[in-house]
C-alpha positions as CSV (number, residue, x, y, z in Angstrom):
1,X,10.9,-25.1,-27.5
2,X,13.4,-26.2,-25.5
3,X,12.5,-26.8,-22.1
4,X,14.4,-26.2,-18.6
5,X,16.0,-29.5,-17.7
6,X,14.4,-29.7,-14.3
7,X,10.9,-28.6,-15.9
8,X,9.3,-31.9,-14.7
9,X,10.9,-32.5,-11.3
10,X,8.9,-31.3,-8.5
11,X,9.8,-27.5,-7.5
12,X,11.0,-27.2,-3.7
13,X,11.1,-23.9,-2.1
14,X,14.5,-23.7,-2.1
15,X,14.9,-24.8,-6.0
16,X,12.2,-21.9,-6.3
17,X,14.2,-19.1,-4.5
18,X,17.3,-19.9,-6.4
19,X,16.2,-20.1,-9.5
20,X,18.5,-18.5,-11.6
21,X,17.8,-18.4,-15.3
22,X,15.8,-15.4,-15.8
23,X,17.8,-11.9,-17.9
24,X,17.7,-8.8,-16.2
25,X,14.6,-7.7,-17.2
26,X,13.0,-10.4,-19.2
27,X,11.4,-13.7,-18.6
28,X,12.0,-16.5,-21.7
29,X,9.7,-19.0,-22.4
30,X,12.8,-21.5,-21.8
31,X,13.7,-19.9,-18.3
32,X,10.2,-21.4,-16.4
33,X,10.5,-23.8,-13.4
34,X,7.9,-26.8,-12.7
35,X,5.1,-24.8,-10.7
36,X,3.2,-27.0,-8.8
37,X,0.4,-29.2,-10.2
38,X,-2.4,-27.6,-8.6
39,X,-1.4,-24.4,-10.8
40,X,-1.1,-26.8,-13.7
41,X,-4.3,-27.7,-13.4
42,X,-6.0,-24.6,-12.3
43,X,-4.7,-22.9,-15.4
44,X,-6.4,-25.4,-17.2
45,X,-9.6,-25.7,-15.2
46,X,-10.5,-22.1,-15.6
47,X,-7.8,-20.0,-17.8
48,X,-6.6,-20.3,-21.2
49,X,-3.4,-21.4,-21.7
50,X,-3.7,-21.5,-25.4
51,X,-2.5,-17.9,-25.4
52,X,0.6,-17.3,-26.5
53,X,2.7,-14.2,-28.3
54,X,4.8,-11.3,-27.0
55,X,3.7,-9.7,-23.9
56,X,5.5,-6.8,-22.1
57,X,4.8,-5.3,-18.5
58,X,6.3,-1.9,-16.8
59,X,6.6,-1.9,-13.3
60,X,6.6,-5.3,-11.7
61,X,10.1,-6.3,-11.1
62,X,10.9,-9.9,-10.3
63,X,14.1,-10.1,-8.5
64,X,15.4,-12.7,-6.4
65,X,14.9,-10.4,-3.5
66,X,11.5,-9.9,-4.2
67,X,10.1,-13.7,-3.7
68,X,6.1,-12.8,-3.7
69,X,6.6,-11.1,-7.3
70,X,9.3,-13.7,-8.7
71,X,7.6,-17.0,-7.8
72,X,4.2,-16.2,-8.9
73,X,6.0,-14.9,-13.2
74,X,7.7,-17.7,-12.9
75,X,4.4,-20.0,-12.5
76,X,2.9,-18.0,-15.0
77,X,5.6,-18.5,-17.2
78,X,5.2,-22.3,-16.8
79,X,1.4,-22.7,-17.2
80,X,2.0,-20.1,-20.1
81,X,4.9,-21.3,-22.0
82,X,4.1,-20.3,-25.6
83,X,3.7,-16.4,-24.0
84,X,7.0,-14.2,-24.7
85,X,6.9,-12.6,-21.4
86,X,9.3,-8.9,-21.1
87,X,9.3,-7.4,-18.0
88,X,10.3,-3.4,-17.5
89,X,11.5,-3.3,-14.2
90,X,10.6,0.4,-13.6
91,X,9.2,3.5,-15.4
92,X,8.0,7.1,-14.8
93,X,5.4,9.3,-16.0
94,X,7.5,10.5,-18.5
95,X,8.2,7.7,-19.9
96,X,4.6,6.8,-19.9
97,X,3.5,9.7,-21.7
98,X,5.8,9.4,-24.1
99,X,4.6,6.2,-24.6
100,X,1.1,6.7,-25.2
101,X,1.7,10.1,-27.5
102,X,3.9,7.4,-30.0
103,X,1.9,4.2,-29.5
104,X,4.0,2.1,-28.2
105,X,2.6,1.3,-24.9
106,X,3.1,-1.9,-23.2
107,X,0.2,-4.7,-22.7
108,X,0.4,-4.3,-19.0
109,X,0.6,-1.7,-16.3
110,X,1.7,-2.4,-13.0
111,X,0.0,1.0,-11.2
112,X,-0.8,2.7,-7.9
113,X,-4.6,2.4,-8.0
114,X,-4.5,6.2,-6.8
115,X,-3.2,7.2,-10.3
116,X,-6.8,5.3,-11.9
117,X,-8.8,8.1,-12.6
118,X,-5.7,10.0,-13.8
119,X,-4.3,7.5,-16.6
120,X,-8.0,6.9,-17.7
121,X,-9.4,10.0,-18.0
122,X,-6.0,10.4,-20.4
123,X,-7.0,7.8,-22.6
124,X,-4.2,5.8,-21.4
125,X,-6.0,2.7,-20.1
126,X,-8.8,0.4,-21.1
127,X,-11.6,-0.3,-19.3
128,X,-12.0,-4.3,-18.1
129,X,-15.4,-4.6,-18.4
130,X,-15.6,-6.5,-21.5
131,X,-13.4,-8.9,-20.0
132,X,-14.9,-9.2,-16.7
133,X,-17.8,-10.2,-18.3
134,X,-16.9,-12.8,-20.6
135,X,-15.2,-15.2,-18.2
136,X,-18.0,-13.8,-14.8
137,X,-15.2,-13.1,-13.0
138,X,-16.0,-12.0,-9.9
139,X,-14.5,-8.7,-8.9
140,X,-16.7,-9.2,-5.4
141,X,-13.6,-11.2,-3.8
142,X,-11.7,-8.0,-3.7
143,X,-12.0,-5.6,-1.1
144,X,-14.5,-3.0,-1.8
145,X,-12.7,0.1,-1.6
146,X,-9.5,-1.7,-3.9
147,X,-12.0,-2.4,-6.5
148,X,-13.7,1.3,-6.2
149,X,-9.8,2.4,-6.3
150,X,-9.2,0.8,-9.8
151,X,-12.9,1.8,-11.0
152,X,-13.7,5.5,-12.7
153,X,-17.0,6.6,-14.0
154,X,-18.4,3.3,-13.5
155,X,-15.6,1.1,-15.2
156,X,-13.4,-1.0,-13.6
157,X,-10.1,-0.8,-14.8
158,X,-7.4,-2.3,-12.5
159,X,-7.8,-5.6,-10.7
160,X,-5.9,-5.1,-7.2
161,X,-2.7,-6.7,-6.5
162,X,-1.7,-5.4,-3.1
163,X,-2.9,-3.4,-0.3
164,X,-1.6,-1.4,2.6
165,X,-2.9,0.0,5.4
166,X,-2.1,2.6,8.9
167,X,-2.1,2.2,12.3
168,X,-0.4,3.6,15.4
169,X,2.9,1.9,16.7
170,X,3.5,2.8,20.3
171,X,7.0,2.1,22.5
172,X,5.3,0.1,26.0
173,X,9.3,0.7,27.1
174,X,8.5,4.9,26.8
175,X,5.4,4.4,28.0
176,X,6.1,3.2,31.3
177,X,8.9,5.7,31.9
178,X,5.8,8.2,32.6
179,X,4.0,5.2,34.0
180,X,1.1,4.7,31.5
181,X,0.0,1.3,31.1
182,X,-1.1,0.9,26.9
183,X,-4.2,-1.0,28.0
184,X,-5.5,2.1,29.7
185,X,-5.1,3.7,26.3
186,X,-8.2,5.0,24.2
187,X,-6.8,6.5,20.8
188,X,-10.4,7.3,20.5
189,X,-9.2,10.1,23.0
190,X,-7.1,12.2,20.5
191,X,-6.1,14.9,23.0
192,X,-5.0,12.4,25.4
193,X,-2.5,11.0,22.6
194,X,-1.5,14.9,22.1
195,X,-0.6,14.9,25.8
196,X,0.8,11.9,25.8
197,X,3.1,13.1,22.8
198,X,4.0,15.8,25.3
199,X,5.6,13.5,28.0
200,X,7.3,11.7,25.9
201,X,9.3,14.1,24.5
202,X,13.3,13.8,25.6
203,X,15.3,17.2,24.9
204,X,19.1,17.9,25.2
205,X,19.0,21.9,25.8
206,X,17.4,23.0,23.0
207,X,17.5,20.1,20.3
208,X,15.1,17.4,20.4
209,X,16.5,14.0,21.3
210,X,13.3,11.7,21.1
211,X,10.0,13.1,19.6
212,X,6.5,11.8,21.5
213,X,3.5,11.1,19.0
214,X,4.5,11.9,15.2
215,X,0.7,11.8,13.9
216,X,2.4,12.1,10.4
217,X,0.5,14.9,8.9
218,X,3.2,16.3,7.8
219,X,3.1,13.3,5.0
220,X,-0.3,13.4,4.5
221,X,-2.0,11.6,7.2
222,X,-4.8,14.4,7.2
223,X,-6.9,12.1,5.2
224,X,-6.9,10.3,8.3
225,X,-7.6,12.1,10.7
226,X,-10.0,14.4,8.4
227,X,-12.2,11.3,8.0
228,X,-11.4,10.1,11.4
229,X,-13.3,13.3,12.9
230,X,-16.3,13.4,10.0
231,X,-14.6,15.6,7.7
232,X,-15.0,15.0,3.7
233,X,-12.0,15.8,1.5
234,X,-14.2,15.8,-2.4
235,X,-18.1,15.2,-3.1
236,X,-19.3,11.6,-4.7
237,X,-18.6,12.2,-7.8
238,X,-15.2,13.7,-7.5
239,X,-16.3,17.3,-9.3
240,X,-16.0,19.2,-5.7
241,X,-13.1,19.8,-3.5
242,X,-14.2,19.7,0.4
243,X,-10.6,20.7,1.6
244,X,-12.3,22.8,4.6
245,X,-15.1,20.8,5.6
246,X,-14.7,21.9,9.8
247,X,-14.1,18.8,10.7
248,X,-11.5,18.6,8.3
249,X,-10.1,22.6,9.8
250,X,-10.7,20.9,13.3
251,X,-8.6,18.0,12.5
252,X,-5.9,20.0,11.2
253,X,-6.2,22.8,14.4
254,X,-5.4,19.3,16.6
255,X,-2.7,18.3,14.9
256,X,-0.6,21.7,15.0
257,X,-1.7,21.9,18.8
258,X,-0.2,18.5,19.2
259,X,3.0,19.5,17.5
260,X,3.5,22.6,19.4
261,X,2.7,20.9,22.8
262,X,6.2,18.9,21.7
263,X,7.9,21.7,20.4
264,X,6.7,22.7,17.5
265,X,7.0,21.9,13.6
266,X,10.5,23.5,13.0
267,X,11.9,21.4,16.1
268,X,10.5,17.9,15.0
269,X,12.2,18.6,11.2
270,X,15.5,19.1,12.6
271,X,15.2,16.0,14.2
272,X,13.7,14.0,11.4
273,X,17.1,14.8,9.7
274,X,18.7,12.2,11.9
275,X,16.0,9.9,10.4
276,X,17.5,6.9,8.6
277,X,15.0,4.8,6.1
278,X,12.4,5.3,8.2
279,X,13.6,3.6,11.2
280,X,13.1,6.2,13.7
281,X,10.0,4.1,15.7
282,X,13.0,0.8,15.7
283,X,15.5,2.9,16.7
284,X,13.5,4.4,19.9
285,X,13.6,8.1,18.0
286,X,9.9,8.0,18.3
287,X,7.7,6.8,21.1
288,X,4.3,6.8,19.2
289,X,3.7,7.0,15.2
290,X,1.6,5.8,12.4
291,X,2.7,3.8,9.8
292,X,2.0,1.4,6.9
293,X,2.2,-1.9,8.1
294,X,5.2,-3.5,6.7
295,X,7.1,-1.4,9.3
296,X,7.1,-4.7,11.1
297,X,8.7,-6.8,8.8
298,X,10.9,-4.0,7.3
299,X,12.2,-2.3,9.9
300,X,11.1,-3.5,13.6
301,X,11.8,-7.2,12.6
302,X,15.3,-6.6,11.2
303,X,16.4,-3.2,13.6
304,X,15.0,-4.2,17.1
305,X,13.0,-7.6,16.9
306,X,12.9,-7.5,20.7
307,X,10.9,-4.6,21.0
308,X,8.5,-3.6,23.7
309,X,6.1,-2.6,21.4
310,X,2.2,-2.4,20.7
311,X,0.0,-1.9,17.6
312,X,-3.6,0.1,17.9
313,X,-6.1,0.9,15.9
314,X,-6.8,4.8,15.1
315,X,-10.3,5.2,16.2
316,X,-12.9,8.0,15.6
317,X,-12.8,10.9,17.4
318,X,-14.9,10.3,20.7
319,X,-16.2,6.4,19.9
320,X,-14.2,5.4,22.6
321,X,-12.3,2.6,23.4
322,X,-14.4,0.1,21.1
323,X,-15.3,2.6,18.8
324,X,-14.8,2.4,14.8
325,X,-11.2,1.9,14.0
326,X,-10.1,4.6,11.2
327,X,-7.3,4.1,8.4
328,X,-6.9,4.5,4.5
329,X,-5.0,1.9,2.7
330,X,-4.0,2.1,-1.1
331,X,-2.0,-0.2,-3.1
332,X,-1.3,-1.4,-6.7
333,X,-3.1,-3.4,-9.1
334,X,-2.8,-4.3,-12.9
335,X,-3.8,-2.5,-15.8
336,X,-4.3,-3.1,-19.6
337,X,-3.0,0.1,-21.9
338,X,-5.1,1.0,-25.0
339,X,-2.5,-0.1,-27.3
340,X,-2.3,-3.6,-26.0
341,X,-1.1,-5.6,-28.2
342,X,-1.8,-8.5,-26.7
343,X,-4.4,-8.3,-24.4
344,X,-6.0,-11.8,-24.1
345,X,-2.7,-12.9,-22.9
346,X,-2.5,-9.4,-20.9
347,X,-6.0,-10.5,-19.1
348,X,-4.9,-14.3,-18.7
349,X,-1.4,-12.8,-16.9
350,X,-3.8,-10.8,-14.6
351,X,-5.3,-13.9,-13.7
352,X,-3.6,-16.0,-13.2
353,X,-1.0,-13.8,-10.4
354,X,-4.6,-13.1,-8.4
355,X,-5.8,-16.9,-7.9
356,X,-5.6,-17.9,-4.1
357,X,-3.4,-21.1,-5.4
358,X,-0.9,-18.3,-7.1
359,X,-0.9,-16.2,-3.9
360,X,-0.4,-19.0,-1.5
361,X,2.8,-20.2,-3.8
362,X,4.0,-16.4,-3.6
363,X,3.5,-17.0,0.3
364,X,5.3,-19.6,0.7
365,X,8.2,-18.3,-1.3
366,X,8.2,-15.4,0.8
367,X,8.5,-17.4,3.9
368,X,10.9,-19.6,2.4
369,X,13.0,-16.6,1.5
370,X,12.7,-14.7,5.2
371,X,13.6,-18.0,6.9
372,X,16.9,-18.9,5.3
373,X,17.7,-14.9,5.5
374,X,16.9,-15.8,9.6
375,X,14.2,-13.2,9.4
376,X,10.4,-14.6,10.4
377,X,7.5,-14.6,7.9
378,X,4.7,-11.8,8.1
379,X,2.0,-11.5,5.8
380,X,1.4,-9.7,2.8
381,X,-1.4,-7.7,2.1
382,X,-2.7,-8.7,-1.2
383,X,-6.6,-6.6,-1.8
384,X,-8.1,-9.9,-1.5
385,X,-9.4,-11.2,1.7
386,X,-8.8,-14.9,1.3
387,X,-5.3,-14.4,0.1
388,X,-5.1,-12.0,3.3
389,X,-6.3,-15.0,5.4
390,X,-5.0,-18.0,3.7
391,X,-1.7,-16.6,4.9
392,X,-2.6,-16.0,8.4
393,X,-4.1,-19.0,9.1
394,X,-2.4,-21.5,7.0
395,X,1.3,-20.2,6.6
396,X,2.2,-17.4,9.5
397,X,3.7,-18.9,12.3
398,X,4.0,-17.3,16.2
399,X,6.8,-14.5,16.3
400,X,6.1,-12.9,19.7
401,X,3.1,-11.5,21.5
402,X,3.5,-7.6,19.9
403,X,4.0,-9.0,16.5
404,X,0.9,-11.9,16.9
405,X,-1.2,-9.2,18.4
406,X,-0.1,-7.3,15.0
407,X,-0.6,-9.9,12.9
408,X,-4.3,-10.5,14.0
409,X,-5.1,-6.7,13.6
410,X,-4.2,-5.5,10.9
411,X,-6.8,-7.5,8.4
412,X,-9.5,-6.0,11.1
413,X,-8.1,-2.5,10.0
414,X,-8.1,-3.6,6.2
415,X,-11.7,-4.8,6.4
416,X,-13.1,-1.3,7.5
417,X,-10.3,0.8,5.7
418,X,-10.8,3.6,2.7
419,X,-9.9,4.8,-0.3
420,X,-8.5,8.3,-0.5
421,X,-10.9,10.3,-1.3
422,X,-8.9,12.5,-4.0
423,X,-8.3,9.4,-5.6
424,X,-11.7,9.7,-7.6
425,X,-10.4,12.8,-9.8
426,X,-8.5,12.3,-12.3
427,X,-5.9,15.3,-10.9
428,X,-6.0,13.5,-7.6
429,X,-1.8,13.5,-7.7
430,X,-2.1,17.3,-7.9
431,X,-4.9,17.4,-5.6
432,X,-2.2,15.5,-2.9
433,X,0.4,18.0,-3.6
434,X,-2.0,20.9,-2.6
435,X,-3.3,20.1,0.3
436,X,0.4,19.1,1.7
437,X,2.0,22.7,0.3
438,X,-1.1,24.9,0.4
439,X,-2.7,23.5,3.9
440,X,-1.0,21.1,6.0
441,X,2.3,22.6,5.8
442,X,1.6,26.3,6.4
443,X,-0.6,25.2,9.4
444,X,1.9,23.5,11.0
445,X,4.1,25.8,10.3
446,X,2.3,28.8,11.7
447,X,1.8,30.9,8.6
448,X,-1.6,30.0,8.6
449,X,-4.2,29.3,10.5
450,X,-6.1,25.7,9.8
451,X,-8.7,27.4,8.4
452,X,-6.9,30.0,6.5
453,X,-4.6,27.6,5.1
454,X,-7.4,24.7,4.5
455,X,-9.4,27.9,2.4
456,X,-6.9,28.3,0.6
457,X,-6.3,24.5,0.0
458,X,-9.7,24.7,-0.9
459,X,-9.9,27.1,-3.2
460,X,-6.4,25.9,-5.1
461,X,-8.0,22.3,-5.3
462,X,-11.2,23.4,-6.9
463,X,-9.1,25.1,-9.9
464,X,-6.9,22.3,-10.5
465,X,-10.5,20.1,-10.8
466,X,-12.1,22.6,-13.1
467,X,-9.2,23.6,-15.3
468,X,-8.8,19.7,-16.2
């Protein structure tokens, strides 16, 4: 094998982030860089880099704009050079299916951990366990509810490889025009968030110019505040829909009250039309609304990095103002197909991209990348709480006191976070679908009551579980 000519000089961040010989699409042995020595050596310390062979993954693209995913291949590729790696930048489920009916699968699934039960159940995935077990790897450095994520009827079968989680984003600038100070805000209070969404609203005649508090059930936040008020969306074991639990109906009856109290449902969509890639909280069309958390790297950081703005935690209904914090976070992680081909080097790839020394090179790439763009560094969430903290405390530098404050949060909200509850079924995508067509949207709406509409949520849920 011919090697790269600088494949012994010391790698530099910015030698890393311009690295150029990788083919749309696929990573050859001879296009690797010199990863750092501690990767050298940790690959040999506790991996096996006697693997070698053909080995293809769908899903995980590696472009240059895409730092945290391109650095750590490219060290994989260098600690693994007799592995033929071919990436598939993208697929659907289609193409997945299609796949698995003709046997041609690849080694490596790059998956919403969501979609677990659903690709298992089908067959489509094999179960880690056997792996696992052979090299005691310890799945107990993951966050609990990742791992439960990737896990169905008792086998894991995704290690997690990123993370997400929601919290309310609130304007101090819109806040002050109706003189509220934020630190006299309890979002344990939900009806006092409702009326706050109220005030806030700015009309034109009849068109909406700025909407108040956007709880976003309208996109599915329910399983927030469902769980936020002691509601249950399925049983343990995933074999009963709980769609109507009354805490669940009571949930729901808030959240219409607190649209109508703005306007109602119809006005806020003709509004959201104006909404350009989700910028509306950057671009001061929104005073208060939850959101994942790379809204403040994505959008706030790039659109309006002076801001006025604060980050809370969602807490349950009632706790008050130290009460539990609420949120659900999801995320991707790996996967080996049944028709691996190649899954020692499959398991070895897996790996290798979750060690803290591969994560903290992806970090640094990442902030590499964001500082010669002239953006600052945030973060990533990774599912694994050292990777989570390496990068706080060893790599994240002060922004600003609304993005620090951020910063420092939201691995407290990651810590007590959960898994969607749906997720355990293996028709939890349907099961998604029906409680946005079949219950949150006629309730908000007015077509239905919460109750009525949740019944029949309910009821439509159930069938999808039993007719699988």
């Amino acid at each position: 094998m011919e090697k790269h000519p600088a494949f012994s000089r010391p790698i530099t961040r910015r030698r890393l982030l311009r690295r150029a010989g990788i083919a749309a699409g696929t990573v050859a042995a001879s296009s690797t860089f010199a990863a750092p020595a501690f990767l050298r050596a940790s690959a040999q310390d506790n991996m096996n880099p006697d693997v070698s062979g053909p080995l293809t993954e769908w899903g995980f693209g590696i472009q240059e704009t895409n730092p945290l995913a391109r650095s750590r291949v490219l060290a994989f590729q260098e600690a693994y050079p007799n592995v033929e790696l071919e990436i598939v930048d993208s697929y659907d489920e289609q193409k997945l299916l299609t796949a698995a009916a003709s046997n041609t699968l690849p080694d490596l699934l790059w998956l919403s951990r969501f979609e677990t039960a659903t690709w298992a159940a089908r067959g489509i995935l094999q179960p880690l366990t056997d792996f696992i077990a052979r090299d005691s790897y310890d799945t107990s450095v993951f966050y609990p509810w990742a791992i439960e994520e990737a896990t169905w009827e008792g086998e894991i079968y995704g290690i997690p490889g990123s993370s997400d989680v929601r919290a309310l984003y609130v304007n101090l600038d819109h806040l002050a025009e109706i003189g509220v100070d934020v630190e006299s805000l309890d979002t344990s209070d939900w009806d006092a968030l409702s009326d706050l969404g109220a005030q806030l609203v700015k009309t034109s005649g009849d068109q909406v110019e700025r909407w108040g508090f956007d709880h976003k059930l309208q996109s599915n936040f329910i399983w927030l505040w469902g769980r936020g008020n002691g509601g249950h969306f399925m049983n343990e074991d995933g074999t009963e829909a709980t769609f109507n639990d009354p805490p669940n109906v009571e949930a729901l009856q808030w959240g219409v009250d607190a649209s109508n109290a703005q306007g109602g449902h119809t006005k806020y969509e003709a509004l959201a039309t104006t909404f350009q890639g989700d910028e509306q909280f950057a671009r001061g069309l929104v005073s208060m609304t939850l959101y994942e958390q790379w809204m403040l790297s994505g959008m706030i950081a790039v659109v309006a990095p002076d801001m006025n703005f604060r980050l809370l935690p969602i807490r349950e209904r009632g706790s008050g103002p130290e009460g539990k914090m609420v949120s659900f976070s999801g995320g991707n992680g790996w996967y080996i197909t049944k028709d691996a081909k190649n899954p020692d080097a499959a398991w070895e790839f897996i790996k290798f991209l979750h060690s803290d020394e591969t994560w903290r090179l992806g970090a640094e790439a990442v902030k590499a990348y964001r500082q010669e763009n002239n953006q600052p560094y945030f973060p990533s969430l990774t599912g694994k709480p050292s990777a989570d903290q390496m990068q706080v405390e060893e790599l994240y530098e002060p922004v600003g006191p609304a993005f620090d404050a951020a910063v420092e949060l939201i691995p407290q909200l990651v810590e007590v976070s959960e898994r969607v509850e749906i997720g355990k079924s293996p028709v939890g995508g349907q099961l998604n679908d029906i409680m946005l067509n079949d219950g949150v949207e006629p309730a908000l709406r007015g077509s239905a009551s919460p109750q009525e509409a949740l019944d029949t949520a309910d009821q439509n849920a159930q069938d999808a579980i039993d007719m699988f």
